[in-house]
mmCIF file of the N, C-alpha and C atoms, coordinates in Angstrom:
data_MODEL
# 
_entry.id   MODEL 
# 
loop_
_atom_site.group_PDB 
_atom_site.id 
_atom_site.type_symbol 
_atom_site.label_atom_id 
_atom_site.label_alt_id 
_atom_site.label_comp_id 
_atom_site.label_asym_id 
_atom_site.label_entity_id 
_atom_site.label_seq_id 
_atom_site.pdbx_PDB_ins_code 
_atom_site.Cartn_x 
_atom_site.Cartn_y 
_atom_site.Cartn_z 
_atom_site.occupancy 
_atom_site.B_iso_or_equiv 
_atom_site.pdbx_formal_charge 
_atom_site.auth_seq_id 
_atom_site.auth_comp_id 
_atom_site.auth_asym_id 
_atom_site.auth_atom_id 
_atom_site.pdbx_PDB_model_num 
ATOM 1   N N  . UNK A 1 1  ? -7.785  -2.883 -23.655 1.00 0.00 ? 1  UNK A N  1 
ATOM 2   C CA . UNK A 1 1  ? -8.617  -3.636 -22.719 1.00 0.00 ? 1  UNK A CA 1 
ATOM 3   C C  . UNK A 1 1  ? -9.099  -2.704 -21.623 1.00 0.00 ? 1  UNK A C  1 
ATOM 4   N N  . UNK A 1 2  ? -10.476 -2.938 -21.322 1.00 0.00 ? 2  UNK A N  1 
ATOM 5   C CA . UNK A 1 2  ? -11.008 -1.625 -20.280 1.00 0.00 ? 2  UNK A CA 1 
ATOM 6   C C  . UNK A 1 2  ? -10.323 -2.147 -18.940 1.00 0.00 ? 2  UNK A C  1 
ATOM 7   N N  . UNK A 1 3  ? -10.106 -1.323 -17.965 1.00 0.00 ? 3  UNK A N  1 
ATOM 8   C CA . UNK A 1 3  ? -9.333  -1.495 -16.913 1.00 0.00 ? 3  UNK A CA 1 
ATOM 9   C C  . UNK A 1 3  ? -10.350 -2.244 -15.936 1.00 0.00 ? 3  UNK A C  1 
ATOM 10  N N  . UNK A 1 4  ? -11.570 -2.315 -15.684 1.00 0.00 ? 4  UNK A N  1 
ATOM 11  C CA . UNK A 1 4  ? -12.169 -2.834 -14.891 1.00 0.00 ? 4  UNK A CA 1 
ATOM 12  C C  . UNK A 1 4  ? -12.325 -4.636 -15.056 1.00 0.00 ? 4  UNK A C  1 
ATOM 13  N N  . UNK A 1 5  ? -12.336 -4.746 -16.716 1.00 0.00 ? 5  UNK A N  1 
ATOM 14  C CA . UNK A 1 5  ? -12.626 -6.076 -16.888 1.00 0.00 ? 5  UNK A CA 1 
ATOM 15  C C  . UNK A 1 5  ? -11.153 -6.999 -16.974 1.00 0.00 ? 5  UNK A C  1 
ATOM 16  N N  . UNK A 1 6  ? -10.051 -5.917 -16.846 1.00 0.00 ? 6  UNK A N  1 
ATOM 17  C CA . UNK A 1 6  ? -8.854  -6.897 -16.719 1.00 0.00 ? 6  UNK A CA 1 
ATOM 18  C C  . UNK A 1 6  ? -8.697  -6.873 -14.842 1.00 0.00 ? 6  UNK A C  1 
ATOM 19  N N  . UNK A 1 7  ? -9.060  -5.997 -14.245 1.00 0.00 ? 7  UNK A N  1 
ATOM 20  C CA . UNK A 1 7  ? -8.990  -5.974 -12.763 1.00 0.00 ? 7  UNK A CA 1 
ATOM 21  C C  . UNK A 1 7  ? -9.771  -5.947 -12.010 1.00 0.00 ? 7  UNK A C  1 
ATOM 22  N N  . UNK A 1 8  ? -10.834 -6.385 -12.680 1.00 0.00 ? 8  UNK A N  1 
ATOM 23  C CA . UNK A 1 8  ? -12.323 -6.892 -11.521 1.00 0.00 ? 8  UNK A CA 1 
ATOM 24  C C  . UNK A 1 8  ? -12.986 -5.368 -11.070 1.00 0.00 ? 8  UNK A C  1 
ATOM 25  N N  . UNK A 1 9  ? -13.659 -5.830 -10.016 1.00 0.00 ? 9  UNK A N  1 
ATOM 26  C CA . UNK A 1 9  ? -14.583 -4.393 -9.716  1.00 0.00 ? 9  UNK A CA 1 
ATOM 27  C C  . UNK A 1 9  ? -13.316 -3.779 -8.705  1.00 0.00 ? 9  UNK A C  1 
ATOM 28  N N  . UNK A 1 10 ? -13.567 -2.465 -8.723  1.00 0.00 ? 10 UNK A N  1 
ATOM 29  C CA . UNK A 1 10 ? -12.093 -1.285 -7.955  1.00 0.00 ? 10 UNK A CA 1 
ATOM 30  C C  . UNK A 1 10 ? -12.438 -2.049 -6.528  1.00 0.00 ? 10 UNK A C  1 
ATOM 31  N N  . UNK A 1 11 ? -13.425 -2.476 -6.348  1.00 0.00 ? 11 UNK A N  1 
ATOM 32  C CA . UNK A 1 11 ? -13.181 -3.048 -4.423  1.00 0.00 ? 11 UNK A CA 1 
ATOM 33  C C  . UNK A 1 11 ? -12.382 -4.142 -4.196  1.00 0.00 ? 11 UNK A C  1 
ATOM 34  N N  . UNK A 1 12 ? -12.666 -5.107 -5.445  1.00 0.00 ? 12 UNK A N  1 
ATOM 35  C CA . UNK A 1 12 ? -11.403 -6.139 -5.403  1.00 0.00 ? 12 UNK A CA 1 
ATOM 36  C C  . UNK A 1 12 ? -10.477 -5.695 -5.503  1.00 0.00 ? 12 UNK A C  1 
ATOM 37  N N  . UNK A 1 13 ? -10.474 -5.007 -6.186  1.00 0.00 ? 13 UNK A N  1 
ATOM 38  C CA . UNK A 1 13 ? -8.977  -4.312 -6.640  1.00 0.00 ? 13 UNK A CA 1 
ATOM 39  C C  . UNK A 1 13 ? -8.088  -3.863 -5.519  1.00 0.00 ? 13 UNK A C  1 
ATOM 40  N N  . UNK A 1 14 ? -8.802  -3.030 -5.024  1.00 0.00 ? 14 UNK A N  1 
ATOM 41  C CA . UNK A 1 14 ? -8.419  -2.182 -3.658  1.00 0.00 ? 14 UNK A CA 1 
ATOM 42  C C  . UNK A 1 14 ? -7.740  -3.156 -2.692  1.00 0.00 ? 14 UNK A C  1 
ATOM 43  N N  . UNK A 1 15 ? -8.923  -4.468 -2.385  1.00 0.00 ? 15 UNK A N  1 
ATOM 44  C CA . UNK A 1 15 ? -8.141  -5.551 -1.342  1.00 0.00 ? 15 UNK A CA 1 
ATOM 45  C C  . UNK A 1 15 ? -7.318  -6.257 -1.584  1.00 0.00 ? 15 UNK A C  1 
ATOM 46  N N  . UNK A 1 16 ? -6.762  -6.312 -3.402  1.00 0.00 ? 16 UNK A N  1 
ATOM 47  C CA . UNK A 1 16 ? -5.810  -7.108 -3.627  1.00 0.00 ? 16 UNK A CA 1 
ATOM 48  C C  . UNK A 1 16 ? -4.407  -6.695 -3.235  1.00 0.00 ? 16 UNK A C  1 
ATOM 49  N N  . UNK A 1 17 ? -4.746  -4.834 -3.570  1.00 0.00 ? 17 UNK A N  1 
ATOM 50  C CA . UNK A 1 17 ? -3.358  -4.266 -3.536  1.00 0.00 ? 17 UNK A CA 1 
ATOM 51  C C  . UNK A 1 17 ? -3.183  -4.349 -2.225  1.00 0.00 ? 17 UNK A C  1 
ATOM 52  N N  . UNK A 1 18 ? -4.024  -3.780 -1.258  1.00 0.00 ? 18 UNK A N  1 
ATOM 53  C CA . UNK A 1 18 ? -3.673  -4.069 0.062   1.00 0.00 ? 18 UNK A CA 1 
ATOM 54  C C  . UNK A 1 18 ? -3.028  -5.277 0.763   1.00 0.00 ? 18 UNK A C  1 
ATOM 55  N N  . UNK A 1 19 ? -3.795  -6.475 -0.057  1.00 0.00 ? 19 UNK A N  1 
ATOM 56  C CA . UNK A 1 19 ? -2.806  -8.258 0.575   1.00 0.00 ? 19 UNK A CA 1 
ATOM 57  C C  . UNK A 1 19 ? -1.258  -7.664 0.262   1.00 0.00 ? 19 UNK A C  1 
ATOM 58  N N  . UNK A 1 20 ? -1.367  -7.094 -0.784  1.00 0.00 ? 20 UNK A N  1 
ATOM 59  C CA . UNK A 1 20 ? 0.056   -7.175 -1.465  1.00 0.00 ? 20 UNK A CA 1 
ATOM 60  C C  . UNK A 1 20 ? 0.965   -5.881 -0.841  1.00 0.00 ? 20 UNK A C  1 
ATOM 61  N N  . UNK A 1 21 ? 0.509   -5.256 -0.673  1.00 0.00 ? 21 UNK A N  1 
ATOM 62  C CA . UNK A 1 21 ? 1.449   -3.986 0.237   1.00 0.00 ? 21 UNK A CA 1 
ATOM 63  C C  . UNK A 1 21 ? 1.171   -4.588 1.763   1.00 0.00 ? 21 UNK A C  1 
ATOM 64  N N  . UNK A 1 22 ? 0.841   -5.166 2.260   1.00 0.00 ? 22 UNK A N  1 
ATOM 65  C CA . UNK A 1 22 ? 1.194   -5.709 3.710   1.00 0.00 ? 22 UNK A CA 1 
ATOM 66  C C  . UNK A 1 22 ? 2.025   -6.644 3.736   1.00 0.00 ? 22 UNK A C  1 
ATOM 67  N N  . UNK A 1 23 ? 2.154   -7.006 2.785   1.00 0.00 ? 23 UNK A N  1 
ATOM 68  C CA . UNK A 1 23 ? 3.081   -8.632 2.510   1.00 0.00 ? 23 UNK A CA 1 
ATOM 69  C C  . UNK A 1 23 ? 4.333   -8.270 2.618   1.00 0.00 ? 23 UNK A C  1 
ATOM 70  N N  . UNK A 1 24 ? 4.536   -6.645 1.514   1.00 0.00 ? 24 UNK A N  1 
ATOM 71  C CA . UNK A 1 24 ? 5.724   -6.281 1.320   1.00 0.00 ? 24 UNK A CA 1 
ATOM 72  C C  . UNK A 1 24 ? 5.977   -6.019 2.220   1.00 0.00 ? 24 UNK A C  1 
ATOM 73  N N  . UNK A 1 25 ? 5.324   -4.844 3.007   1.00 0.00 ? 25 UNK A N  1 
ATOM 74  C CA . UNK A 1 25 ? 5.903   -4.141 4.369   1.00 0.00 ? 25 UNK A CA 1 
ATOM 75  C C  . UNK A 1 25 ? 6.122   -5.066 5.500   1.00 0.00 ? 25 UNK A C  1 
ATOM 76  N N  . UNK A 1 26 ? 5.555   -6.145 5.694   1.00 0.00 ? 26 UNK A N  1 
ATOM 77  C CA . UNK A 1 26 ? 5.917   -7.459 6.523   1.00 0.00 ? 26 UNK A CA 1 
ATOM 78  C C  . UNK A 1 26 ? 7.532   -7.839 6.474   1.00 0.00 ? 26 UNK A C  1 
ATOM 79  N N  . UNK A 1 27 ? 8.232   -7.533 5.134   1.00 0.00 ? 27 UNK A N  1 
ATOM 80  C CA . UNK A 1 27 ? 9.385   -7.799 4.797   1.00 0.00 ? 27 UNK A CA 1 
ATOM 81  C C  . UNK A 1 27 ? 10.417  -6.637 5.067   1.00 0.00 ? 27 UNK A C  1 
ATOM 82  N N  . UNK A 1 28 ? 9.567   -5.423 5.333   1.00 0.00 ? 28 UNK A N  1 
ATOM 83  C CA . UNK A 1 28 ? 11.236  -4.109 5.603   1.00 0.00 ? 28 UNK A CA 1 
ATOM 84  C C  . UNK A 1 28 ? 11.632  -4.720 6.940   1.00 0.00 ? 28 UNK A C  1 
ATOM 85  N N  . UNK A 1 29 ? 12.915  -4.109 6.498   1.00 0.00 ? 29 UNK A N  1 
ATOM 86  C CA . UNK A 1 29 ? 13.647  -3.352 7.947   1.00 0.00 ? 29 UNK A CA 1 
ATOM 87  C C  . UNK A 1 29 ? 13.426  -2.043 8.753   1.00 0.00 ? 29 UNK A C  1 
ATOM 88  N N  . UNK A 1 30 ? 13.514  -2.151 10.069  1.00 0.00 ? 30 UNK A N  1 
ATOM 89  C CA . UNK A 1 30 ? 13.412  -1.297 10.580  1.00 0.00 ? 30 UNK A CA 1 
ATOM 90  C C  . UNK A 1 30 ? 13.949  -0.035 9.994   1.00 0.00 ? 30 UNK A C  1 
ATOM 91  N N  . UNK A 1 31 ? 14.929  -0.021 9.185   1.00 0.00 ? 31 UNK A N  1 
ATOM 92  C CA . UNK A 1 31 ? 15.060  1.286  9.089   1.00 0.00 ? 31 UNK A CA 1 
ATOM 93  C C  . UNK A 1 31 ? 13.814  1.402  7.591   1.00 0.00 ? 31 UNK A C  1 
ATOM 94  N N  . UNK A 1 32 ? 14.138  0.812  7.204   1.00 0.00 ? 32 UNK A N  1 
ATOM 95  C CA . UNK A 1 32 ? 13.017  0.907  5.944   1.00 0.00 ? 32 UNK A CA 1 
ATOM 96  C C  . UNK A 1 32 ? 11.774  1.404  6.159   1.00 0.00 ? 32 UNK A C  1 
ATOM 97  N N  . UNK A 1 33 ? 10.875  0.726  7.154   1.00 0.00 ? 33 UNK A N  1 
ATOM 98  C CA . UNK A 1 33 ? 9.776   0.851  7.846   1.00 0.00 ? 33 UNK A CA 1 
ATOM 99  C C  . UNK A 1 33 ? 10.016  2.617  8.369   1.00 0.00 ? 33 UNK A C  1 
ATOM 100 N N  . UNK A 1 34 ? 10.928  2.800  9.338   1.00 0.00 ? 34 UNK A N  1 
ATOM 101 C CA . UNK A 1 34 ? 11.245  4.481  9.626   1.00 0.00 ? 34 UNK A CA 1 
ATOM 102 C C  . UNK A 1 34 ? 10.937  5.188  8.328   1.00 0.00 ? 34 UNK A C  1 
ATOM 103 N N  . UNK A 1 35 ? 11.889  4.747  7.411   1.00 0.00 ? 35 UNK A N  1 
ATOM 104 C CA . UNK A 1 35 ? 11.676  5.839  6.257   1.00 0.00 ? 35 UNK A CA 1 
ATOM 105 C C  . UNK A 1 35 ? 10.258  5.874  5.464   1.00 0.00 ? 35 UNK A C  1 
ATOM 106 N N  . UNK A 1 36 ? 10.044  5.162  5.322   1.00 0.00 ? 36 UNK A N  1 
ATOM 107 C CA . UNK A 1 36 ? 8.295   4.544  4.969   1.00 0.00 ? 36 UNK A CA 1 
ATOM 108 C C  . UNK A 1 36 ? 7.568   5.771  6.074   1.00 0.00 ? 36 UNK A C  1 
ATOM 109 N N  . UNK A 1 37 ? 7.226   5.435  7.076   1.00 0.00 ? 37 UNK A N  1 
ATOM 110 C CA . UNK A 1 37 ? 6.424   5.880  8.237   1.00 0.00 ? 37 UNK A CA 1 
ATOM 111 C C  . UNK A 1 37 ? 6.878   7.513  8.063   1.00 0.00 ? 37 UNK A C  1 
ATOM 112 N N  . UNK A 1 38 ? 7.859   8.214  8.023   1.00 0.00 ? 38 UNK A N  1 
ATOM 113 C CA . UNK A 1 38 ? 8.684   9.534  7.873   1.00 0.00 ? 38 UNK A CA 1 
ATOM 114 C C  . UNK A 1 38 ? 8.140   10.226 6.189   1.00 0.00 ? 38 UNK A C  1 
ATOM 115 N N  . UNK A 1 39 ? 7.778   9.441  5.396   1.00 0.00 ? 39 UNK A N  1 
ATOM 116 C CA . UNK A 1 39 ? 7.645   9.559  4.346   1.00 0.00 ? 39 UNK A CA 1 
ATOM 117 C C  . UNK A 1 39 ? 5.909   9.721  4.196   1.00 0.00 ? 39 UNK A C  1 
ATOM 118 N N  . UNK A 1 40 ? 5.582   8.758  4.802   1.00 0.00 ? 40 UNK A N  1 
ATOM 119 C CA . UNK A 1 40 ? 3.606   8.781  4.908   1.00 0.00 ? 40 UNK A CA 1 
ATOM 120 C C  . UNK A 1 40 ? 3.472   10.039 5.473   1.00 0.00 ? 40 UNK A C  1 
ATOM 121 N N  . UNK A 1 41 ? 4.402   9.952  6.947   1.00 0.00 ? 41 UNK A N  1 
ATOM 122 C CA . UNK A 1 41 ? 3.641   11.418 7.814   1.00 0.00 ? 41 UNK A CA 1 
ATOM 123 C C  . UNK A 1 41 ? 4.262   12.731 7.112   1.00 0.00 ? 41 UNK A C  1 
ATOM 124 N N  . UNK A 1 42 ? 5.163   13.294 6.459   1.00 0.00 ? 42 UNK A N  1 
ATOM 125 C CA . UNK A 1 42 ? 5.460   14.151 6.018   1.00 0.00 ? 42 UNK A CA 1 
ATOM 126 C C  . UNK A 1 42 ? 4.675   14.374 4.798   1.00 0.00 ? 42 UNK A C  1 
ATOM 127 N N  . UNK A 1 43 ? 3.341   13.479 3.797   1.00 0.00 ? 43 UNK A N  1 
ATOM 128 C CA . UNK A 1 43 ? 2.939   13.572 3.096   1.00 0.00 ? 43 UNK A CA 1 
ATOM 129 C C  . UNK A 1 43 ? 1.357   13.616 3.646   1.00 0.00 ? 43 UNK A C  1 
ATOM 130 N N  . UNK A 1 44 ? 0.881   13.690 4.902   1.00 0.00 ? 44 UNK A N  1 
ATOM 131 C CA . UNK A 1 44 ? -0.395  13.359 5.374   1.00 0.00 ? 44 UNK A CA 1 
ATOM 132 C C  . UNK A 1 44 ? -1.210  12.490 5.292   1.00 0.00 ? 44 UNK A C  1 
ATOM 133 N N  . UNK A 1 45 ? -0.199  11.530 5.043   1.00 0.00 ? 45 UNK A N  1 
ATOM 134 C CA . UNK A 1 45 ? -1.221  10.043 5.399   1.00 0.00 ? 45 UNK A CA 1 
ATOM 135 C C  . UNK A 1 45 ? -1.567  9.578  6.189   1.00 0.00 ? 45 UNK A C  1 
ATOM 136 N N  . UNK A 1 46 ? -0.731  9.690  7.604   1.00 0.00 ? 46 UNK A N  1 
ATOM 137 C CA . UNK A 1 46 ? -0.636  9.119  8.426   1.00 0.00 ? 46 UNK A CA 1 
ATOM 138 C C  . UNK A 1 46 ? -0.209  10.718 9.303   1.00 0.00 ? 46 UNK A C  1 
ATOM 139 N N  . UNK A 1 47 ? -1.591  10.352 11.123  1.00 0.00 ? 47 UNK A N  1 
ATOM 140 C CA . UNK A 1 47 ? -0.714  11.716 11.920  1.00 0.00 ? 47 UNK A CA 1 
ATOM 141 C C  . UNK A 1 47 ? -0.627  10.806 13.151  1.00 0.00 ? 47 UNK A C  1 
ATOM 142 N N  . UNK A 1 48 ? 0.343   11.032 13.160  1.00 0.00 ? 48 UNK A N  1 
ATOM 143 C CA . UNK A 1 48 ? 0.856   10.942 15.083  1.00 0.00 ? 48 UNK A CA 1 
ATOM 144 C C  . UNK A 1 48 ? 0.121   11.505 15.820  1.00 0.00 ? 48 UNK A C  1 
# 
């Protein structure tokens, strides 16, 4: 099955995953969230 017609156009796509990774991260713990945030910036996702 081509990947677009089982997952819509990549922009839907994009905003779905996003509902869904805020949802999750809504749910860490603080320390979770630290290691998350320690983990983005040591990979350049994210700069202080």
């Amino acid at each position: 099955m081509d990947f677009y017609k089982k997952f819509g156009s990549s922009e839907s796509r994009r905003e779905e995953l996003i509902r869904k990774i805020e949802a999750a991260v809504s749910n860490l713990t603080l320390e979770e969230l630290e290691a998350l945030h320690y983990d983005m910036m040591t990979k350049n996702y994210i700069n202080d």
